[in-house]
C-alpha positions in Angstrom: -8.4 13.2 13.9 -8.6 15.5 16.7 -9.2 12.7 19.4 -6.3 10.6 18.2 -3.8 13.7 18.3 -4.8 14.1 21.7 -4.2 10.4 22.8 -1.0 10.5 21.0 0.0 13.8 23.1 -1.2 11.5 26.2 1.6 9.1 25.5 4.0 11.4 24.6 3.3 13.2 28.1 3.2 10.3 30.0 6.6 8.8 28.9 8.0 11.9 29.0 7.0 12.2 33.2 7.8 8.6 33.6 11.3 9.5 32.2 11.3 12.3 34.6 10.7 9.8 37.4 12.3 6.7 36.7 15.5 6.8 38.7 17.0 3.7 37.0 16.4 2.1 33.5 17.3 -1.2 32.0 18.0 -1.7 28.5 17.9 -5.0 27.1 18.7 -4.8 23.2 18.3 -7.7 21.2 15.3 -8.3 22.7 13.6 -11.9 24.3 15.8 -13.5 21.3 18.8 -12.6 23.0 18.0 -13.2 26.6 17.2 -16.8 25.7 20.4 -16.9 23.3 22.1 -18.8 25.7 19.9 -21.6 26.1 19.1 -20.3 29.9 15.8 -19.9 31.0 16.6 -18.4 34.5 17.8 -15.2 32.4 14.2 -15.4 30.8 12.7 -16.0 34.4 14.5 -13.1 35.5 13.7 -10.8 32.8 10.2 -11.7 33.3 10.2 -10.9 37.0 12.1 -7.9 36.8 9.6 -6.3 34.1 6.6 -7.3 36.4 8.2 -5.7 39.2 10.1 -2.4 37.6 7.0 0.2 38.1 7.1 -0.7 42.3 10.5 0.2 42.1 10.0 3.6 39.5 12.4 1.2 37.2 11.9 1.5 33.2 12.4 -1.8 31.3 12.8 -1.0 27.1 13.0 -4.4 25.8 13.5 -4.4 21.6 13.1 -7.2 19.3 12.6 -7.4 15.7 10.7 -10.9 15.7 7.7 -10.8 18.0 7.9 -14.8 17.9 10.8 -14.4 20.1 8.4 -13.1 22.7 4.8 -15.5 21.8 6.7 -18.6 21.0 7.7 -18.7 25.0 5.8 -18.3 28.5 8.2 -15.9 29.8 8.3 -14.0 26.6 4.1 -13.9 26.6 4.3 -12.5 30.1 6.7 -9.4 29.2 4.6 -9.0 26.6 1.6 -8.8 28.3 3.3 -7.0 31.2 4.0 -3.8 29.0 1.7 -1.0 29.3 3.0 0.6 26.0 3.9 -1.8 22.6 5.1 -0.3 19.8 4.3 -2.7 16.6 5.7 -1.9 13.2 5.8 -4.4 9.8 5.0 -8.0 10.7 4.8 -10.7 8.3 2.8 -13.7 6.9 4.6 -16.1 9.6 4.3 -13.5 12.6 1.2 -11.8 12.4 -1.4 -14.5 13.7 0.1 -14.7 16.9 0.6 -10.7 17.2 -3.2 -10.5 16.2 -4.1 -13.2 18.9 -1.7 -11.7 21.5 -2.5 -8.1 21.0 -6.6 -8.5 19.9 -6.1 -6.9 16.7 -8.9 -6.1 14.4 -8.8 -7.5 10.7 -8.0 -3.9 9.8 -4.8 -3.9 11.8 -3.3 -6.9 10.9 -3.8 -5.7 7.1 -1.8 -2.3 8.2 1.0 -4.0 10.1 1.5 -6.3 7.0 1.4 -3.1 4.2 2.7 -0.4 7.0 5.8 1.6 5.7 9.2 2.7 7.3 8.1 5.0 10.2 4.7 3.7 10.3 3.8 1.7 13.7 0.9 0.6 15.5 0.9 1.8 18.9 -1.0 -0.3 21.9 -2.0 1.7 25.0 -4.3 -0.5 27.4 -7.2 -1.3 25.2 -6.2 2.0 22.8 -4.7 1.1 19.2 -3.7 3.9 16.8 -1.9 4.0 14.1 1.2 6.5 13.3 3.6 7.4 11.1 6.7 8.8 12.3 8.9 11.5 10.1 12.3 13.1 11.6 12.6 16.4 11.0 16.0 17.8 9.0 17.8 18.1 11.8 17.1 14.7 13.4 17.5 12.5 10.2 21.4 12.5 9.5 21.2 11.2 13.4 18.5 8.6 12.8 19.1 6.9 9.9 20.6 3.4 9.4 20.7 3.8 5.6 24.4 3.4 4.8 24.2 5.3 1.2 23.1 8.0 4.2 25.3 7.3 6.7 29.1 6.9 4.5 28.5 9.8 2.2 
């Protein structure tokens, strides 16, 4: 327990100084799904490019999807994904999780967790380091979190 604590303060410290340092950001929400929307693969050739490139340039390139096929169903999208030195993976299912296990080497054990994983529980991909987390907000943070509209109108 103790050595997974201490890689997941790693991360957190890392990000935290590559915040520190990164002297531009570029936020693409929606994901590879929405890049390619269009029909235009330059945007995808572009994307790609720009996410092998950002570290030379201290540049931070967040990139969200819900649907990793939007990202292993395509070259470009296999690239950013490879590209990435930190992935985040939360619930997959039955049509997603053969080509996240091939993509990310996951073991049988982690496929079976991404597929029964609850809300706030992720699977976290570091280099060749997987660990699994659950995140909580604290009291404070939750009424500025959530997406649960019973929560969010009341």
């Amino acid at each position: 327990m103790t050595k997974i604590r201490t890689f997941i303060k790693s991360i957190i410290q890392i990000l935290v100084t590559i915040e520190g340092l990164v002297s531009a950001g570029f936020f693409v929400w929606g994901g590879f799904g929405y890049i390619t929307s269009s029909g235009n693969p330059e945007t995808a050739r572009f994307i790609s490019g720009l996410v092998r490139r950002a570290r030379k340039y201290y540049l931070g390139v967040t990139i969200i999807s819900q649907q990793a096929n939007d990202f292993l169903n395509q070259d470009y999208g296999k690239a950013i994904a490879s590209q990435s030195s930190l992935r985040i993976l939360m619930r997959q299912d039955t049509t997603t999780i053969k080509k996240v296990a091939e993509e990310f080497h996951l073991s049988a054990y982690e496929q079976h967790y991404l597929l029964t994983c609850d809300r706030g529980e992720a699977l976290i991909i570091a280099d060749q380091n997987h660990v699994a987390v659950k995140i909580v907000a604290s009291d404070e943070e939750h009424p500025l979190l959530t997406t649960d509209p019973r929560e969010v109108y009341n």
